[in-house]
C-alpha positions in Angstrom: -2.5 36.0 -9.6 -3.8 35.6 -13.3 -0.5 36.9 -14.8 1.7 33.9 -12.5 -0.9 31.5 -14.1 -0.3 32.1 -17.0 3.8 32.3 -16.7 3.4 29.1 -15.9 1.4 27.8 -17.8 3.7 29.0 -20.8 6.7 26.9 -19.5 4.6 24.2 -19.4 3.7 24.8 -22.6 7.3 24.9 -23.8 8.2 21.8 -21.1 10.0 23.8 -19.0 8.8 21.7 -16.0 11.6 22.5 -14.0 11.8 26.0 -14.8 7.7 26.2 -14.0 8.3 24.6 -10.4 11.0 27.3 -9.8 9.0 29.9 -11.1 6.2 28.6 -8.2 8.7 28.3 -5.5 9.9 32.0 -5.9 6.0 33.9 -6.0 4.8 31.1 -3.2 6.7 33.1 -0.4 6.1 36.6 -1.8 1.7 35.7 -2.3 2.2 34.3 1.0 3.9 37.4 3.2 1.8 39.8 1.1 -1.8 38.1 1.6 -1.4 34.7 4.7 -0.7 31.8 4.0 -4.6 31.2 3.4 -4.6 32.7 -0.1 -2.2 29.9 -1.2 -4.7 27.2 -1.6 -6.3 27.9 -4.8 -3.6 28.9 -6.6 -1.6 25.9 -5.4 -4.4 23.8 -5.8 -5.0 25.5 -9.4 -1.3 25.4 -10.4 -1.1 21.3 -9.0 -3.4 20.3 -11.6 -1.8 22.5 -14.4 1.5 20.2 -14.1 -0.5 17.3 -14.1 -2.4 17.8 -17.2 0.8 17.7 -18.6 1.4 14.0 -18.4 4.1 12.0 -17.0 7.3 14.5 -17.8 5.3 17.0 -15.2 4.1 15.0 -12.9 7.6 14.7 -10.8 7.0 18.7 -10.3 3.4 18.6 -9.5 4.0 15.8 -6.3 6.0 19.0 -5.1 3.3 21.5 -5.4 0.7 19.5 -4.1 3.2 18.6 -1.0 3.4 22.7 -1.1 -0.3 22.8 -0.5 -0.9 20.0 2.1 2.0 21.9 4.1 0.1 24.7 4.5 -3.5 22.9 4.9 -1.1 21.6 8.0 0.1 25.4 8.8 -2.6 27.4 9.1 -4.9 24.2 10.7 -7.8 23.8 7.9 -10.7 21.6 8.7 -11.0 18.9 6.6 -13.8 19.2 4.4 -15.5 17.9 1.2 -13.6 20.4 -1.2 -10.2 19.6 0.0 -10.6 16.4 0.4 -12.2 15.7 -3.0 -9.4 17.6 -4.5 -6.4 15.4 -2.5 -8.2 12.1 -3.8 -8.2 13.7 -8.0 -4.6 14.1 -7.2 -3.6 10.9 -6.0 -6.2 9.3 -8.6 -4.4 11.3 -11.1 -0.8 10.5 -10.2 -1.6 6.8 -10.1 -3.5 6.4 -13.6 -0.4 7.9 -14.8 1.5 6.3 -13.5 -0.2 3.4 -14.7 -0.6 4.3 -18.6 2.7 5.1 -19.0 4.0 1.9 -17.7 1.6 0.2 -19.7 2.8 1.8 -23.1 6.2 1.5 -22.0 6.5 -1.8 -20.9 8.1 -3.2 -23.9 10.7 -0.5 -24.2 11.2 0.7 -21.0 14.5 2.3 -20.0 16.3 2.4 -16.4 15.5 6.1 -16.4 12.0 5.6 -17.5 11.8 2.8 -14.6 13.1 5.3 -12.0 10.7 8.5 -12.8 7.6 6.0 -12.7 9.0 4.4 -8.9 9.4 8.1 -8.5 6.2 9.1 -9.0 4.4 6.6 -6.9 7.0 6.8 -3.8 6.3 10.6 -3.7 2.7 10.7 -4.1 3.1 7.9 -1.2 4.6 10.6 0.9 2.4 12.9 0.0 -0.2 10.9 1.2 1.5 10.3 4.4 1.5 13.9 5.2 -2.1 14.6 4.1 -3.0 11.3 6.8 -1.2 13.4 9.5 -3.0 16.7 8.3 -6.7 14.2 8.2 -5.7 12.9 12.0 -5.4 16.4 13.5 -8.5 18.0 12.1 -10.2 15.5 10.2 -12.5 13.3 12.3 -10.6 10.3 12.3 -7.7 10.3 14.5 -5.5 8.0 12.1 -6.8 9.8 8.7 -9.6 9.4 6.9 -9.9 6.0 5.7 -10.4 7.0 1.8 -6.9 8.6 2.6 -5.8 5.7 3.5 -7.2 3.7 0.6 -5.7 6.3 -1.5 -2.1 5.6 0.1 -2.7 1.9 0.3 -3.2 2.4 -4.0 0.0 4.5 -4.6 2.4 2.7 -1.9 5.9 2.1 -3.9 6.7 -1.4 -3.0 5.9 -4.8 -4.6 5.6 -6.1 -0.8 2.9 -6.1 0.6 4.3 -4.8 3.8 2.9 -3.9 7.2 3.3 -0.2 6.2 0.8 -0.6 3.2 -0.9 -3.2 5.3 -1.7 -1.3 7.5 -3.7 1.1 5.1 -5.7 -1.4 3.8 -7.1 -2.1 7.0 -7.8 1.7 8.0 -9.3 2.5 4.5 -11.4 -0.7 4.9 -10.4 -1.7 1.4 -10.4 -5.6 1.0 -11.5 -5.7 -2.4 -8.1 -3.1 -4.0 -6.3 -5.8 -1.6 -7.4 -8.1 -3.3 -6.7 -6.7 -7.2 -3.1 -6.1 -5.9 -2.5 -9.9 -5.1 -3.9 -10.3 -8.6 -1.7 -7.9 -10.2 1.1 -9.5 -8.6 0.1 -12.8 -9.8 0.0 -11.5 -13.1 3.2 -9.4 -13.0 5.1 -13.1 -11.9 3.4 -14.8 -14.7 4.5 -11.9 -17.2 8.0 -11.8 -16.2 8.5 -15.8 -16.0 6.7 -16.5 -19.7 9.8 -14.3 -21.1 12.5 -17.0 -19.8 13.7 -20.0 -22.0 13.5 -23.3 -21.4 9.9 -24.7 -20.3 11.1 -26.3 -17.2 12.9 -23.3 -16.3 9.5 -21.7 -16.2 8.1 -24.3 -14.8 10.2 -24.0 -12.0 10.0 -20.2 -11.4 6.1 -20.3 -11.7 5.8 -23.1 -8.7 8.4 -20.8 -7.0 6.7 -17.4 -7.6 3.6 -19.1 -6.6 4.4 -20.4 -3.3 6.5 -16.6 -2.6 3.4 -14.8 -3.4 1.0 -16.1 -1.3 3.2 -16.2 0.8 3.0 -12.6 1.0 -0.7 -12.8 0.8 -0.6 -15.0 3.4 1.2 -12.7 6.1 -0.7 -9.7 5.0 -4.4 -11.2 5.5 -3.4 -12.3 8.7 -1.4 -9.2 9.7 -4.8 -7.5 8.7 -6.7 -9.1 10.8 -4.6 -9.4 13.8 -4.6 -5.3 13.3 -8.4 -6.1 14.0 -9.8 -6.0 10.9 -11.1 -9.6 10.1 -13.4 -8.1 7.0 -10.9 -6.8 4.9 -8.8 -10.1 4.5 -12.4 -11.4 3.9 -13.3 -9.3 1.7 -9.9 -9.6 0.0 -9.7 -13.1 -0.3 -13.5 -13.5 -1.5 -12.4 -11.5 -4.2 -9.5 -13.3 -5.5 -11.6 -16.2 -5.4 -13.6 -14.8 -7.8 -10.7 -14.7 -10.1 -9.3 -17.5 -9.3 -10.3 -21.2 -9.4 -9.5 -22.9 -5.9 -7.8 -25.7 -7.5 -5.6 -23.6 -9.5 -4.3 -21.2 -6.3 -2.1 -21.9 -4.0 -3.2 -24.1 -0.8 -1.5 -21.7 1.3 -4.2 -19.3 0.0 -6.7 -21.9 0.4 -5.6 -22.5 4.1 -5.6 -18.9 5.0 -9.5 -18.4 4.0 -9.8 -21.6 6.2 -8.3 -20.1 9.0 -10.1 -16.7 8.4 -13.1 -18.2 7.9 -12.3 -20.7 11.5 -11.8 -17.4 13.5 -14.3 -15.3 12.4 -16.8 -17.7 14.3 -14.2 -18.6 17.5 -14.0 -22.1 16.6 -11.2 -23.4 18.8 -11.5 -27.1 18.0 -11.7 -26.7 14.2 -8.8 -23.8 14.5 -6.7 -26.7 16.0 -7.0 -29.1 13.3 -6.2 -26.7 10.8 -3.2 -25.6 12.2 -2.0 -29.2 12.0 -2.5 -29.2 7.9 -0.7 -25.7 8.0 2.3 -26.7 9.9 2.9 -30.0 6.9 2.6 -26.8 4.5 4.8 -24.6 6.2 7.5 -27.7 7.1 7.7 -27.5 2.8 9.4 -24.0 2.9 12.0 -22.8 3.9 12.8 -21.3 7.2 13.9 -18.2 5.6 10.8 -17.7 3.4 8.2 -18.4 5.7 9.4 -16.5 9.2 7.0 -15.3 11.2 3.8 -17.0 9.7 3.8 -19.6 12.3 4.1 -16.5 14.8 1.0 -14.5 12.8 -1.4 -18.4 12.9 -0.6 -18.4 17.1 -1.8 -15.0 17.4 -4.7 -15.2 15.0 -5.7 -18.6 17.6 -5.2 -16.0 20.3 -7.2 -12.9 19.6 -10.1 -14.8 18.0 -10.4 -19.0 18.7 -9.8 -18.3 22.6 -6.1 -20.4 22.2 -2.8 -20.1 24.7 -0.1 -17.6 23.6 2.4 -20.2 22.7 5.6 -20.2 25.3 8.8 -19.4 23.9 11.1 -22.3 24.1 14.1 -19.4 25.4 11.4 -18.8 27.9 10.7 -22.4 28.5 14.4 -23.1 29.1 14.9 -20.0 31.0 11.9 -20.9 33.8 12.8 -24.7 33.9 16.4 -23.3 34.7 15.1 -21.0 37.6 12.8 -23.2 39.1 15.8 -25.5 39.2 17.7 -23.7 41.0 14.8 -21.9 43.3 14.4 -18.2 41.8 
């Protein structure tokens, strides 16, 4: 065991990183038929932070060990516990701040290829995570995954969207406030990218744009948040980015969302109404492709919390007109 340790260690050493994941994909199966499957988890969990001490040219390889490891946490059914969770979280934790340090010091003088192995790196500690929620479900005490899991995959999720998917994760790890710091980064990342262009109309322009795009995606995922039925965690969010943000200087659809938030968390039907008559004029200024579904995510918000009718489909409308017509 000491001796494959320190084989390793030496490629490492000599960035070999390929050569050192090998080199554990050939002794996993022997250690494995020789002593159970059991007698994998320290090494792998000793060898999984070996590649990641070695920065971001190792990290690629150590997403696959630790995947290695949670497979056979899965395998032979471990009980989650405090060790092996607090050793999934220093991972994840790991692979994000490197993620994040080397995008930071590359930034200027990033390449395509440097681009591609930091996406990489986040997508498959993503997955990771996404097998280590189905590992948390089945003998964890949560039935959907711990929620720190969750928080954990909400962090390294690969997409600039805030989508249901990552959505989703928020909610479950009860997480408003990283929510929150991800609108702001995406704020900022907008801002960053716009203050490169020319002409100061043409950022003009692209700032009003990126404005009105990002919230609404901020937009859709506090209310997809709380529809899931989590109210506190848009809350939370949104009280947050307030923090940082002057009202007069944010959006007003992100003004009208902590309205409506605010409306539901205390049933108010009558005030819920009114403000979904200032959301509509907002709405009516977008397009129809850019703001689909929001209308959709308001009605069901009036639904599930301010005691208001499920809007009827106009298909549907058309449809029973049609059939009472003709005496169906």
């Amino acid at each position: 065991m000491e001796a494959i340790i320190e084989d390793i260690e030496d490629l490492l050493n000599d960035n070999e990183y390929y050569e050192a994941q090998q080199l554990v994909f050939t002794w996993a199966p022997r250690h494995k038929k020789k002593y159970g499957a059991h007698a994998l988890l320290l090494p792998l969990q000793e060898i999984t932070s070996l590649f990641l001490k070695h920065g971001i040219e190792a990290a690629l390889s150590s997403t696959n060990v630790f995947r290695e490891y949670i497979n056979i946490l899965l395998e032979i059914e471990e009980t989650e516990n405090k060790e092996n969770m607090a050793f999934i979280l220093s991972v994840s934790k790991k692979l994000y701040q490197l993620h994040c340090l080397h995008e930071k010091e590359t930034k200027k003088l990033i390449s395509h290829e440097t681009h591609l192995d930091l996406m990489s790196i986040r997508s498959e500690g993503y997955k990771c995570m996404q097998i280590v929620l189905k590992w948390s479900g089945k003998f964890g005490a949560f039935p959907s995954g711990h929620p720190l899991f969750h928080a954990a995959a909400a962090v390294l999720y690969c997409g600039r969207e805030l989508s249901e998917n990552v959505v989703n994760h928020y909610v479950r790890g009860d997480c408003g406030k990283n929510l929150a710091i991800r609108m702001i980064e995406i704020e900022g990342e907008s801002h960053e990218r716009i203050e490169k262009l020319g002409s100061r109309v043409e950022k003009k322009r692209e700032l009003d744009e990126a404005a009105k795009l990002n919230a609404l995606s901020f937009c859709r995922a506090c209310l997809s948040c709380a529809i899931m039925g989590s109210i506190k965690v848009p809350m939370d969010a949104l009280s947050v980015y307030f923090e940082h943000v002057i009202p007069s200087k944010a959006h007003p659809l992100m003004i009208f969302t902590r309205q409506l938030l605010k409306t539901s968390a205390v049933g108010s039907s009558r005030v819920f109404k009114l403000l979904k008559v200032k959301w509509k004029s907002i709405i009516g200024e977008i397009r129809d492709d850019q703001g689909k579904g929001i209308m959709s995510l308001v009605d069901e918000l009036g639904v599930l919390y301010c005691h208001q009718e499920k809007p009827q489909d106009n298909g549907n409308m058309l449809q029973n007109m049609f059939q009472t017509l003709m005496g169906v």
